[in-house]
C-alpha positions as CSV (number, residue, x, y, z in Angstrom):
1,X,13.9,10.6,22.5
2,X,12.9,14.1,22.9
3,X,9.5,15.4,22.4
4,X,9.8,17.1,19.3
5,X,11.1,14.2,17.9
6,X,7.6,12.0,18.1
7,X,4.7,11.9,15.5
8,X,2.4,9.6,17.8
9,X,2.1,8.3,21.3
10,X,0.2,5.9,22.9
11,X,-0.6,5.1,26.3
12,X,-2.1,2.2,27.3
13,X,-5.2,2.6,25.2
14,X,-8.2,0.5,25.8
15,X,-11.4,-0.3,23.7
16,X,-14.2,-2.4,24.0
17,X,-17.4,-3.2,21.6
18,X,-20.3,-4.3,23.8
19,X,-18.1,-5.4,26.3
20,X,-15.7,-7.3,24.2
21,X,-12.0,-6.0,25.0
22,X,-10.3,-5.4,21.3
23,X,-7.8,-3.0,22.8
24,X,-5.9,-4.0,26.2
25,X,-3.7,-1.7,26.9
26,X,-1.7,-0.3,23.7
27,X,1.2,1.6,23.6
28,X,3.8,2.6,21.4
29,X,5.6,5.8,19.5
30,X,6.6,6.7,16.1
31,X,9.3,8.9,15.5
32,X,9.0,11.8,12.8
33,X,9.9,11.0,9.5
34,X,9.7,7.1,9.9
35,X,7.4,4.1,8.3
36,X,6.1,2.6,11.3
37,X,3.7,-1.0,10.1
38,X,1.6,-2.2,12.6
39,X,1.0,-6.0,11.7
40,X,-1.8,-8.1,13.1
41,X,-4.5,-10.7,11.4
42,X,-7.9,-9.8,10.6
43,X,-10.1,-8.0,14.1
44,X,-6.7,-7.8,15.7
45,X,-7.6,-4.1,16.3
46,X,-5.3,-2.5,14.1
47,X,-8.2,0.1,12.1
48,X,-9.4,0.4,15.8
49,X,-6.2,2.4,16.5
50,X,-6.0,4.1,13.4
51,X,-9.7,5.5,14.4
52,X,-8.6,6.5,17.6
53,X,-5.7,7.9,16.5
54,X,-7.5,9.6,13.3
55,X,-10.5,11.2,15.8
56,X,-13.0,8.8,14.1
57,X,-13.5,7.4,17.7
58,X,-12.8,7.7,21.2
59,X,-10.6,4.9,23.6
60,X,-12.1,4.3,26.5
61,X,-8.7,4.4,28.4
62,X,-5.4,5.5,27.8
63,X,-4.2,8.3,26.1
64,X,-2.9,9.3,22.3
65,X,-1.0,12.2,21.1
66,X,-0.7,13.0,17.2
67,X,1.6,15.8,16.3
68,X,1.8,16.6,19.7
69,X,-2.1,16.8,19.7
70,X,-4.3,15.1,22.3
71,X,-6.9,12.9,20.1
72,X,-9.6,13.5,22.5
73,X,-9.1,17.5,23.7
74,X,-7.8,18.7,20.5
75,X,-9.6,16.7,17.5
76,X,-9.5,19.5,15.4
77,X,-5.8,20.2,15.2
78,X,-4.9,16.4,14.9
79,X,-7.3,16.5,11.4
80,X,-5.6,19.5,10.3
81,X,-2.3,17.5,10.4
82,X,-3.1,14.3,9.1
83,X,-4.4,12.3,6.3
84,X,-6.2,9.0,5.9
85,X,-5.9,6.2,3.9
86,X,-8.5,3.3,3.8
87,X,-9.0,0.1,2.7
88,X,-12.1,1.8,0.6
89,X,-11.4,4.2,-1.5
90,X,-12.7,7.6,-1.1
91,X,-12.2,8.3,-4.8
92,X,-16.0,10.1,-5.6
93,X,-16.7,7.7,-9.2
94,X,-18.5,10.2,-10.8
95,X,-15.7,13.1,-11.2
96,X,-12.5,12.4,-13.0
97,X,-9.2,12.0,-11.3
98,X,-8.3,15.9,-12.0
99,X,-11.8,16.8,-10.6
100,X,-11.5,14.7,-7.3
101,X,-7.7,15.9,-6.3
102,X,-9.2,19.7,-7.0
103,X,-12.3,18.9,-5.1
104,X,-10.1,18.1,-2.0
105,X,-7.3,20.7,-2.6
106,X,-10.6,23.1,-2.4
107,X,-12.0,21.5,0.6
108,X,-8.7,22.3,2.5
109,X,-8.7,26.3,1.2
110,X,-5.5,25.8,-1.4
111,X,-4.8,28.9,-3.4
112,X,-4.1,26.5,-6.2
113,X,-5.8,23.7,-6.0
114,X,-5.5,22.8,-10.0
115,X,-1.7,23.3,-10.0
116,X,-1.7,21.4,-7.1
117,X,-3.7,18.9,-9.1
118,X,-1.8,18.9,-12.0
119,X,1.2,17.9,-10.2
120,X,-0.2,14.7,-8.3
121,X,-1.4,13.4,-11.2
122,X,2.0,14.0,-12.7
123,X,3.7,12.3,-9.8
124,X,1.0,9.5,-9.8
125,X,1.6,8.3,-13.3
126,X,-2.3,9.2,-14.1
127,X,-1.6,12.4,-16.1
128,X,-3.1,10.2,-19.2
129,X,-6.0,9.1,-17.3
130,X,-6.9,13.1,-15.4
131,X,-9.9,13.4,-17.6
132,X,-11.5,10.1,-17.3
133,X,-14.3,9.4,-14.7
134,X,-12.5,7.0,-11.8
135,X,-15.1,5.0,-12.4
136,X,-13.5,3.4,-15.2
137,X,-9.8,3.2,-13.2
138,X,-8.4,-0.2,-12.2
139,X,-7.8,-1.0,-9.0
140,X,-4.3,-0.2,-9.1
141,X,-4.6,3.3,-10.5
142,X,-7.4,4.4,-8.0
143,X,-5.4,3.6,-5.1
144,X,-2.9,5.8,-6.2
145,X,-5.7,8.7,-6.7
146,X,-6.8,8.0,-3.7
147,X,-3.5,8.3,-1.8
148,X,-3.1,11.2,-4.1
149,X,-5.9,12.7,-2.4
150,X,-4.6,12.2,0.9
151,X,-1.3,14.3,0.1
152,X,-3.2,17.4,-1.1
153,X,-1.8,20.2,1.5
154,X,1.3,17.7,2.2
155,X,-0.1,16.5,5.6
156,X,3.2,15.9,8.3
157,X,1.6,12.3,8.9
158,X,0.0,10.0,6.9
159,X,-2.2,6.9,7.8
160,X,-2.5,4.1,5.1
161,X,-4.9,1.4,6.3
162,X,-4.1,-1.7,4.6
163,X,-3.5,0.1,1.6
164,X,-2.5,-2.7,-0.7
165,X,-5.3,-5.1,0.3
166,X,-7.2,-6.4,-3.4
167,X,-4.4,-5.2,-5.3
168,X,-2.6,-7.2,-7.6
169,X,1.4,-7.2,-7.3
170,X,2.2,-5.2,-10.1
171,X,0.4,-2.4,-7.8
172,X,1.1,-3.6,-4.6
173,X,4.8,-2.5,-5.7
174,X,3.7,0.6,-7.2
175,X,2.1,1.4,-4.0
176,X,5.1,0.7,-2.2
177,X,7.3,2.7,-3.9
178,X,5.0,5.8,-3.4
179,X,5.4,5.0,0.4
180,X,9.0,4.8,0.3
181,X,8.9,8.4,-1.6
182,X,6.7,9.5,1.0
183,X,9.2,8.6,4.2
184,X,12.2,9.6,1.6
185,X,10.7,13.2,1.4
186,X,10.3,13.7,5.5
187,X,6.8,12.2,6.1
188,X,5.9,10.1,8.5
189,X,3.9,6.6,7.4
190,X,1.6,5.3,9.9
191,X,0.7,1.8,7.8
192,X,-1.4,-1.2,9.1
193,X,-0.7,-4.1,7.0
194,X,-1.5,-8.3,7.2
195,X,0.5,-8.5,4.8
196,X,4.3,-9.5,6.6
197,X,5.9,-8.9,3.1
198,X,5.0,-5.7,2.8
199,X,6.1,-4.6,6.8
200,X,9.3,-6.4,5.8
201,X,9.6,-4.0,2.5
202,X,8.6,-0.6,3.8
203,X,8.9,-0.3,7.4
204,X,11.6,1.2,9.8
205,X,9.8,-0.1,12.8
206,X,7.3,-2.3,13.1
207,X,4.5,-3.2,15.8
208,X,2.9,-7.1,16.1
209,X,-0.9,-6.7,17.4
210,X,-2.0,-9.7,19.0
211,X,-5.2,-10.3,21.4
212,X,-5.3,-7.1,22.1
213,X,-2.1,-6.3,23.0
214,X,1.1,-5.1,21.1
215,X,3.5,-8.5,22.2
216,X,6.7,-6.9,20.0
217,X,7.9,-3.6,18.6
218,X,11.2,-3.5,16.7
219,X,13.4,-3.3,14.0
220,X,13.1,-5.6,11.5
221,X,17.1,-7.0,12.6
222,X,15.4,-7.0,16.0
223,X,12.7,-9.4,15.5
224,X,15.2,-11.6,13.7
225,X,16.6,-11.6,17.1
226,X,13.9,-13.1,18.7
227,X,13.7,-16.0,16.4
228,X,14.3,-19.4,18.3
229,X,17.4,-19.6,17.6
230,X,17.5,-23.5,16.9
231,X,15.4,-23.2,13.8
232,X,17.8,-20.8,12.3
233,X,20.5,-23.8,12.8
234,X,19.0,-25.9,10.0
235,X,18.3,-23.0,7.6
236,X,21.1,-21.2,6.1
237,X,18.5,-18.3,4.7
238,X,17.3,-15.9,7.5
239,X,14.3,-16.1,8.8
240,X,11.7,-14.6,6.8
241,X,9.2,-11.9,9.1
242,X,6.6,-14.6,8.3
243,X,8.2,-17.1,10.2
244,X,8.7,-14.7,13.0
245,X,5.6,-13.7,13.7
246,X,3.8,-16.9,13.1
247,X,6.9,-17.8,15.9
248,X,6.2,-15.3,18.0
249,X,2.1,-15.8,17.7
250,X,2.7,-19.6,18.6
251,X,4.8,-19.3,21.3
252,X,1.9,-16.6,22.8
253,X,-0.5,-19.4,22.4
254,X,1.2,-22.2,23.9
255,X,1.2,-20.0,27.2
């Protein structure tokens, strides 16, 4: 895969918090243009490498390129390329949708920033809603502001950090659908997800954190693959990704 062709790289990236180990020795690569989930349970690490790879914190060994960016010589270039998603949105309650989306098109020196504005909202489904305060949104309709937000000056890459977590289905598919818009239009979808459904849904490739260390990266049909084959015998359905990884997680375990 030539050079060009990579949105991230990771080498063997380490962290610790007062000398616990929550990153081993991580690597990986996402190509341009791809969904890329990164699955693991709760503290497996996975917002640990989003903040390395974001510039919100520094591995203490290994290495990480973002756009071709070095996270630790070139911080500033990485930001400039990127956007970030969290699990908290960073939707400000007190303006209104319009005025948050213009607040950040402002912040990153559009010449437009209402147009801009105008047509996010549009996109979003929250044209109706543009004047109210996003204090009074539901859940549903200020995650989609807030990844609204993070597509002000169309960022190459975009990190969604559990995005769906304390949404109800109805806008856990909405959501989707946005990310699948997202990849369709040539951006690249960094996700983190516990959620095997939603990995199973969105992703091209997708990365199973586990103490520490990622133990499979694949194609959905790949991990299939690695299914005990025995199981799959008495079931005539295939194997859902649930099943795999809770396979996969056992058989670690039993080591």
């Amino acid at each position: 895969m030539s050079q060009h062709a990579i949105a991230i790289s990771a080498q063997g990236l380490k962290k610790s918090y007062k000398n616990v180990p929550v990153l081993k020795g991580v690597d990986f690569q996402v190509r341009k243009g791809h969904i890329f989930a990164l699955l693991g349970s709760n503290g497996a690490g996975k917002t640990t490498i989003v903040k390395i790879l974001t510039t919100l914190l520094k591995q203490d060994g290994g290495s990480a390129s973002v756009n071709g960016f070095d996270v630790v010589s070139k911080p500033g270039n990485v930001r400039q390329s990127i956007s970030l998603t969290g699990q908290f949105a960073a939707v400000d309650e007190v303006l209104t949708g319009r005025e948050n989306l213009v607040m950040i098109g402002q912040l990153r020196h559009l010449s437009h920033p209402h147009q801009v504005a105008d047509d996010l909202l549009k996109r979003f489904g929250l044209t109706e809603a543009a004047g109210r305060r996003a204090s009074t949104y539901s859940g549903g309709m200020r995650r989609r502001l807030d990844i609204a937000m993070s597509l002000v000056g169309n960022p190459q890459l975009i990190f969604l950090d559990e995005p769906t977590t304390g949404l109800d289905p109805e806008a856990r598919i909405e959501v989707w659908k946005i990310v699948k818009e997202l990849a369709g239009s040539g951006t690249t979808v960094f996700l983190t997800t516990q959620y095997l459904d939603e990995a199973e849904q969105l992703a091209d490739r997708i990365a199973i954190l586990h103490e520490g260390r990622i133990i499979v990266n694949g194609t959905l049909a790949e991990l299939k693959k690695l299914f005990p084959p025995a199981t799959v015998e008495y079931v005539e359905k295939q194997p859902t990704l649930e099943e795999i990884f809770l396979a996969i997680i056992g058989k670690k375990e039993e080591q």
